[in-house]
C-alpha positions, -999 to 999 in steps of 0.1 A, spaced: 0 0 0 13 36 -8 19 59 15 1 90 5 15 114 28 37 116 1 11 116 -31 35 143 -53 61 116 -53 34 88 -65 23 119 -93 61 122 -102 66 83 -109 32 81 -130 43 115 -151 75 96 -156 58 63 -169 36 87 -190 67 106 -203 84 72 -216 55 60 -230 50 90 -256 25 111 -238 16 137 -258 29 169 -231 65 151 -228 69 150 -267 93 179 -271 95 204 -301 114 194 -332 140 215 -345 121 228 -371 93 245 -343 120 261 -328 137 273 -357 100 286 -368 102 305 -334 133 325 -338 117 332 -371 90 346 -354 60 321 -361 49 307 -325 26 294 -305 21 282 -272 -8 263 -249 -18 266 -215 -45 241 -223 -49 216 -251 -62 229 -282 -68 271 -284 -29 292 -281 -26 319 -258 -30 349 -275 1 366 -280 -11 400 -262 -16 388 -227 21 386 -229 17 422 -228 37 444 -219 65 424 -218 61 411 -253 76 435 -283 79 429 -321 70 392 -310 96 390 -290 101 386 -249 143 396 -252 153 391 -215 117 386 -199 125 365 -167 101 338 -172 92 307 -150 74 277 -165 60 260 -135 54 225 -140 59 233 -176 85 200 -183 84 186 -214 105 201 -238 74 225 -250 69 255 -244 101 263 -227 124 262 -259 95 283 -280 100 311 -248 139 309 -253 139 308 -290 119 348 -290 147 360 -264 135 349 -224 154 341 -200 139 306 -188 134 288 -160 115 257 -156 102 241 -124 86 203 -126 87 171 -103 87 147 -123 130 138 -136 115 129 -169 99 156 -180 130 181 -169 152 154 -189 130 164 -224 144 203 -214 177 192 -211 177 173 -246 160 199 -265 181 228 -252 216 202 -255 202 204 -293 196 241 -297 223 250 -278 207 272 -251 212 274 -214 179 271 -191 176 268 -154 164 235 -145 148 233 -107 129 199 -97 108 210 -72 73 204 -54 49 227 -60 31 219 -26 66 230 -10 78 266 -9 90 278 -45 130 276 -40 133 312 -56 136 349 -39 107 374 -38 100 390 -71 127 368 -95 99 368 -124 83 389 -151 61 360 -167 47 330 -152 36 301 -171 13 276 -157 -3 250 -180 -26 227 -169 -12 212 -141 -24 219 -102 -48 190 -108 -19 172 -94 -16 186 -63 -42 191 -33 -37 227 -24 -39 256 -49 -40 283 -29 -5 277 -18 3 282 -52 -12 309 -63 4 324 -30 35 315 -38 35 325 -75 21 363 -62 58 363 -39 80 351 -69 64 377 -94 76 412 -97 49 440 -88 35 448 -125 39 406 -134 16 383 -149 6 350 -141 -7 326 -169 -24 295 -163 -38 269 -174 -71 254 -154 -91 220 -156 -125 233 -145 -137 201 -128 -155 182 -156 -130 157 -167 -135 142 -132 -172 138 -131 -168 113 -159 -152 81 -159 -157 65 -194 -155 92 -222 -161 65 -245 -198 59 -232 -228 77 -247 -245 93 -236 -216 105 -210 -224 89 -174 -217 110 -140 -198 89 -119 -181 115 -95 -190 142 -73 -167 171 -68 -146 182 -58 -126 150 -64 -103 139 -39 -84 108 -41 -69 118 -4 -104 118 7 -119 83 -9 -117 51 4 -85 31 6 -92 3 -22 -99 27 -51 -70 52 -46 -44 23 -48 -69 12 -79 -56 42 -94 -25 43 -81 -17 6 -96 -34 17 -131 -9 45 -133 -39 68 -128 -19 91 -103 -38 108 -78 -53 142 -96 -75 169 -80 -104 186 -92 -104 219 -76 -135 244 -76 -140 278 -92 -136 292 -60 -106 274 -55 -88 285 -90 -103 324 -98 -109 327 -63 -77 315 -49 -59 342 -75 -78 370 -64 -75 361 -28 -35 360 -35 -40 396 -47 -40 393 -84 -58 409 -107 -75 385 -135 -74 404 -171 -80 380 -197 -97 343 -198 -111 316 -223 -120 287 -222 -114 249 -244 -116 215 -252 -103 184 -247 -83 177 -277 -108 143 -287 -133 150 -317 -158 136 -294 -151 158 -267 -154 190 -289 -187 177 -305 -202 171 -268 -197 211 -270 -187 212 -231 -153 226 -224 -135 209 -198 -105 236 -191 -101 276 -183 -72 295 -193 -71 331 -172 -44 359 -174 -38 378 -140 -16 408 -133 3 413 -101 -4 450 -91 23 474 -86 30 481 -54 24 444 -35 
């Protein structure tokens, strides 16, 4: 039985598994996406179909470009979207758990031949960086991994210059009301929030054995509230799909994207 006083580390080992089986967010760019980048044709997703518009990188963004923009990609691993951020001038640094996904950083930026800070860090745990390091946060859909959000949005508020913004990426709860996305019509299974901490002992090692991991829906109180209760202020949102045909004909999106600014002055 797992111990699950320690349910990041049992995340990090499944994201690994995940990562060496071809998931789709540890497939890193080829050469020819970031040679498209320094070109200036990019595109990058905090959720899995629509891009962030390039504006809400405003106003650190210029001629397409974010030349020396401290940015943080925070459990951003992969080999995705931190190489596009280097190839239009930032200056990255990317935090994840799970070895793996940090290992796709280190290959792409071995073949581009860029440097880029590599942390592996839990989220849940105090960000290992001073007050105020970064201009840009980038946060794709990925606190459905841990239990507590509102630690993070507290801590990204500290790391963030006065005047920074915080992008993120947010599943809004849907994907864990349904069990079977196969089955029509779709069949509620779950209440939420969802909890695997909270359920009984059988079905979290269930999930835990299927290489489920233990994922977290969180509410809308939870992720817009949590942000403006960290003191940011939310300027931009959309919503999107699951990136299934079936998913997108349902006509239900299942994530949020949301820009917030950190006022000047906090």
């Amino acid at each position: 039985m797992e111990n699950i006083e320690n349910y990041t580390d049992i995340n990090a080992r499944t994201i690994d598994k995940w990562t060496d089986n071809g998931w789709e967010w540890g497939l890193p760019i080829s050469h020819e996406v970031f040679a498209d980048a320094k070109n200036g044709k990019w595109d990058v997703l905090l959720t899995p179909i629509r891009p962030v518009p390039h504006d809400w990188f405003a106003p650190f963004i210029a001629n397409g470009r974010l030349d020396g923009v401290r940015l943080l990609g925070l459990a951003s691993g992969g080999g995705q979207q931190m190489p596009v951020f280097t190839a239009i001038g930032a200056r990255c640094t990317v935090l994840d758990y799970s070895p793996r996904q940090l290992d796709r950083e280190r290959e792409v930026a071995a073949r581009e031949g860029y440097d880029i800070d590599i942390v592996r860090a839990d989220m849940t745990k105090p960000f290992p960086f001073e007050d105020g390091s970064f201009d840009i946060i980038f946060h794709p859909v990925s606190n459905c991994y841990v239990e507590d959000v509102y630690h993070v949005w507290n801590e990204c508020a500290r790391v963030l210059r006065p005047g920074g913004i915080l992008l993120a990426g947010l599943d809004n709860g849907f994907n864990f009301i349904i069990e079977d996305f196969t089955v029509r019509p779709l069949v509620i299974k779950n209440r939420l929030p969802f909890n695997p901490l909270k359920m009984d002992a059988e079905r979290r090692q269930r999930m835990i054995d299927n290489d489920e991991g233990l994922q977290f829906s969180h509410t809308f109180d939870e992720q817009i509230g949590g942000q403006l209760k960290a003191g940011f202020v939310i300027t931009g949102a959309y919503e999107d799909f699951n990136n299934e045909p079936d998913a997108i004909a349902d006509g239900i999106p299942s994530f949020w994207a949301t820009k917030a600014v950190k006022p000047n002055g906090r």
